[in-house]
C-alpha positions as CSV (number, residue, x, y, z in Angstrom):
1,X,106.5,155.1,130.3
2,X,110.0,156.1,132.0
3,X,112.9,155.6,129.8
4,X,114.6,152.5,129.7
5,X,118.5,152.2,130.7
6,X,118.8,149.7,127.6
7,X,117.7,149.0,124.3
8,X,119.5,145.9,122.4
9,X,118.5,146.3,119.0
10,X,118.7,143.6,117.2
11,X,119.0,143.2,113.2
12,X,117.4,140.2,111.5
13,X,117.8,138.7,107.7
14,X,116.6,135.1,107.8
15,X,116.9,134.8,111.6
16,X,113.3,132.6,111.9
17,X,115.3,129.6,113.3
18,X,117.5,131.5,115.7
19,X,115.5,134.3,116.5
20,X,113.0,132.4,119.3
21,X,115.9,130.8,121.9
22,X,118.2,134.1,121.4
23,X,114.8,136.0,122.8
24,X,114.6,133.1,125.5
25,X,118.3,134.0,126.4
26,X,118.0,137.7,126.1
27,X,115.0,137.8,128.1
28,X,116.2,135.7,130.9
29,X,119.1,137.8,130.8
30,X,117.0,141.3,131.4
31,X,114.8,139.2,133.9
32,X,117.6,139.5,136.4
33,X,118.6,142.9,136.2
34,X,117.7,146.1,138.3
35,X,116.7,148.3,135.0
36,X,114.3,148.8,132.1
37,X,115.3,147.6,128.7
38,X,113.3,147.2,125.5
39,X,114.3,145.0,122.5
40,X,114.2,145.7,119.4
41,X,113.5,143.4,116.4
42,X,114.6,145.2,112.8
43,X,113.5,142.8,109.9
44,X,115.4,143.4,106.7
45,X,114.2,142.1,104.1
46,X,114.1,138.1,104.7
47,X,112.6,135.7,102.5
48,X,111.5,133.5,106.0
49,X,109.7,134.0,108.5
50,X,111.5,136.1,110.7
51,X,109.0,139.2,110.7
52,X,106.2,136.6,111.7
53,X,108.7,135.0,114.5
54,X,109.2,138.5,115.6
55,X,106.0,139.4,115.8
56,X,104.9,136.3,117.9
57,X,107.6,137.2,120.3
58,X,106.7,140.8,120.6
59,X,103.1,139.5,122.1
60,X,104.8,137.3,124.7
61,X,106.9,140.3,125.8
62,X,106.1,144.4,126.2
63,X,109.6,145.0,126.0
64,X,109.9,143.7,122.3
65,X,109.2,145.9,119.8
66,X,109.3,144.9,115.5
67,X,110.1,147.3,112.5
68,X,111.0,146.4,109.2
69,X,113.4,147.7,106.9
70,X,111.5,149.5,104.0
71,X,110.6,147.4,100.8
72,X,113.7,146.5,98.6
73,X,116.3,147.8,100.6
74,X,118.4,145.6,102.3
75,X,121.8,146.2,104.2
76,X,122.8,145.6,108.4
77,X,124.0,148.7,108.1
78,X,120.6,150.2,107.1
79,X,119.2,147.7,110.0
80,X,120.8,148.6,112.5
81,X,120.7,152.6,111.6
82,X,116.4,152.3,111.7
83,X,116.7,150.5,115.7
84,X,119.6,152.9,117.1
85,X,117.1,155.8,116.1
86,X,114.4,154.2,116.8
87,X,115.9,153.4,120.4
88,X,114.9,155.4,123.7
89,X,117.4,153.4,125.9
90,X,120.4,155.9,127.9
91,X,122.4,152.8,126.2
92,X,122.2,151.0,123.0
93,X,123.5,147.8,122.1
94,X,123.8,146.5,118.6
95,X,123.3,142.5,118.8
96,X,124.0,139.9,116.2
97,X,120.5,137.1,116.1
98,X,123.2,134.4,116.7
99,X,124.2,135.4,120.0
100,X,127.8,134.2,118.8
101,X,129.1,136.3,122.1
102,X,127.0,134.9,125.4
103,X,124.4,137.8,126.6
104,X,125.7,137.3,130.0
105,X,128.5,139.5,128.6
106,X,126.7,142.4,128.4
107,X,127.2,143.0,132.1
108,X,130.5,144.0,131.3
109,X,129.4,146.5,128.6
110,X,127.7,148.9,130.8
111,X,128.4,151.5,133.7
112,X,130.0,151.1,136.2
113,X,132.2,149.0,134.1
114,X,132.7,151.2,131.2
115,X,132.4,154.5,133.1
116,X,133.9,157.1,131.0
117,X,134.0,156.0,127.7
118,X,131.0,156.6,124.9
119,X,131.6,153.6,122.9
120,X,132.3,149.8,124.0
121,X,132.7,147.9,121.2
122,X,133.3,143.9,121.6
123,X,137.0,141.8,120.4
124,X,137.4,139.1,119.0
125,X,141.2,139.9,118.8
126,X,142.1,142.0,121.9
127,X,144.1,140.3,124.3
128,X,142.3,138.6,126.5
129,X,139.3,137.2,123.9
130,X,138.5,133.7,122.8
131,X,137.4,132.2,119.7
132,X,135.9,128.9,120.1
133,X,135.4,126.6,117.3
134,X,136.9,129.1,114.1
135,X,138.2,127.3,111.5
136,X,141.6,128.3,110.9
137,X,140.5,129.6,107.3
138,X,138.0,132.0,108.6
139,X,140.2,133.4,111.6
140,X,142.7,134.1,108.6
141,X,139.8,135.8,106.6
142,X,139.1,138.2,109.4
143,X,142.3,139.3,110.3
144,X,142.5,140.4,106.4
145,X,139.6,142.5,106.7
146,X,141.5,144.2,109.8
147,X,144.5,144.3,107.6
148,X,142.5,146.4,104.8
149,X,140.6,148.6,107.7
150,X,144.2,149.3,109.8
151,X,145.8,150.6,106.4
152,X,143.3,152.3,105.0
153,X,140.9,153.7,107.3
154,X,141.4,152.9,111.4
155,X,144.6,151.8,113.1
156,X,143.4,151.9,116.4
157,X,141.1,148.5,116.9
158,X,142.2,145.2,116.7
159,X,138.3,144.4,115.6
160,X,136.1,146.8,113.9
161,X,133.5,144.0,112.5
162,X,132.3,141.8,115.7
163,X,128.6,142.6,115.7
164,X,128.3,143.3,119.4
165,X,128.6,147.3,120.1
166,X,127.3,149.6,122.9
167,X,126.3,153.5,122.4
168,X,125.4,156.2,124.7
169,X,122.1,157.5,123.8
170,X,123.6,160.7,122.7
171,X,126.4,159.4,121.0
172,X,124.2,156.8,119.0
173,X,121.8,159.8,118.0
174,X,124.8,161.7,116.5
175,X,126.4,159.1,115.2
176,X,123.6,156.9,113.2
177,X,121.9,160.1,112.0
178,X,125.1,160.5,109.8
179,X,125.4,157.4,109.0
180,X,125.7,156.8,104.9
181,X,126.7,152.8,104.6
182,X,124.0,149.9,104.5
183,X,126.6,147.7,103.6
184,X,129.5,146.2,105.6
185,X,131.5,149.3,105.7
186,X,128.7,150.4,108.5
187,X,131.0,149.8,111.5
188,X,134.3,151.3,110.3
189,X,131.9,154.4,109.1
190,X,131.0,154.6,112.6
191,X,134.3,153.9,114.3
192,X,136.0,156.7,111.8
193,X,133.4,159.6,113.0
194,X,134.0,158.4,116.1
195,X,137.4,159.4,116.2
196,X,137.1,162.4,114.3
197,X,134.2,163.7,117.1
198,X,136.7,163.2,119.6
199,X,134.8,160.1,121.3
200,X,136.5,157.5,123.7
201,X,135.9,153.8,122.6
202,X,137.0,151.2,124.5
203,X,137.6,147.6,122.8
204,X,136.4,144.7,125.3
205,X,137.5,141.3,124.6
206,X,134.8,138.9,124.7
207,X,134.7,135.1,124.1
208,X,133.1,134.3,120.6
209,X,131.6,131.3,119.8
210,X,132.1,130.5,115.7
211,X,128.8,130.5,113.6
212,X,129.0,128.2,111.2
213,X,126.2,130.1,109.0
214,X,128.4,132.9,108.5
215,X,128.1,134.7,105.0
216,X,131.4,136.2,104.9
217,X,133.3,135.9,101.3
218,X,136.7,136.9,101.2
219,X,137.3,138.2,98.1
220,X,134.4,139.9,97.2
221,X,133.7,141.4,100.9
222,X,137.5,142.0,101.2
223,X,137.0,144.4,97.6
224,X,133.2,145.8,98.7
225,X,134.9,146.9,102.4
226,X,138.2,148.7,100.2
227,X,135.2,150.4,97.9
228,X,133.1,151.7,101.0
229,X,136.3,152.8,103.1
230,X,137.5,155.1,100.0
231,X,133.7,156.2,100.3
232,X,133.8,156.9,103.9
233,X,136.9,159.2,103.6
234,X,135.5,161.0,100.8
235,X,132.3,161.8,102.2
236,X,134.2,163.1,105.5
237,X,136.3,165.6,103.1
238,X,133.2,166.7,101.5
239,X,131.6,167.6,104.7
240,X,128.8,164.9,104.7
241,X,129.1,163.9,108.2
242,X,128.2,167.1,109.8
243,X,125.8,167.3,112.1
244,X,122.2,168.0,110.8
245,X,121.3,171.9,111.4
């Protein structure tokens, strides 16, 4: 089989109820484009469903494909690392279950749009982007999360955390084969080699649509993000992001 232009790899913790019409919208969405693309289902430990909803859809369609997450070890960062390397796509695009930024989007992701950069990474705060339906409280809440990231560990993004990112195939091999956090230091991890490597990200605004469903706890995330960023830049002085030989 030739490879495909995109793979959208998808993580999934308790994603049984949303999982089935994000696959309807994602597939649509691939229907109508000139190129091959797989999808790619990583279960991670739920306590629903979702690996049995994922497997039904991966019937219905060759291009889905289903991996789990090893037994008792759980983390989107860990998710997401297993479907970038397991990925064959010349593009690879990380994407939330909730579909909180419209797949039609994606369009805007790829070449010729981004020509020239190895990174696109969706905003939920550069100008241009939208937030509909964010509480007030939880708009606050992320922009102290970008407050923490922008003093201690990246001062170039305006939104390190939106789960929508696009790779190069290359860049996503070097990148995720490094990769140390399962937690939800993951992304500025990623961002922070980035940078070091000498990549060129570009930060698309997007419009976001709010999920009420969200997990996100201020204090305790805001402390676990401070713990994993003083890990990040301590593994990079140790050396533990070098390519493997």
């Amino acid at each position: 089989m030739s490879t495909p232009f995109l793979s959208i790899v998808i993580p999934a913790h308790n994603e049984a109820s949303r999982l089935p019409p994000s696959l309807e919208q994602i597939n649509c969405f691939l229907d109508q484009q000139d190129f091959a693309a797989e999808v790619i289902i990583v279960e991670n430990g739920s306590h629903d469903r979702t690996y049995e909803v994922a497997q039904a859809a991966a019937r219905e369609s060759d291009r889905i494909r289903v991996i789990q997450s090893p037994d008792g070890i759980r983390g989107k960062g860990l998710a997401v690392k297993q479907g970038m390397l397991a990925a064959t796509g010349d593009w690879r695009f990380i994407c939330d279950a909730d579909l909180s930024m419209r797949i039609d989007d994606l369009a805007g992701f790829l070449p010729p749009e981004t020509t020239g950069y190895d990174i696109v990474i969706a905003s939920r705060e550069a100008p241009g982007a939208v937030r509909v339906d964010e509480p007030e409280y939880r708009h606050i809440m992320g922009r102290i999360a970008t407050f923490i990231i922008k003093l201690a560990a990246l001062n170039d993004y305006e939104d390190t955390q939106c789960g929508f990112k696009l790779f190069s195939a290359d860049v996503a091999e070097d990148l995720f084969q490094v990769q140390r956090m399962n937690g939800i230091g993951f992304d500025v991890e990623l961002l922070y080699i980035a940078k070091r490597r000498g990549y060129k990200v570009k930060e698309l605004p997007i419009t976001w649509y709010y999920d009420p469903y969200s997990t996100m706890r201020l204090w305790d995330d805001s402390v676990k993000l401070l713990r994993e960023i003083w890990e990040i830049r301590r593994n990079w002085r140790l050396g533990l992001y070098e390519p493997p030989k």
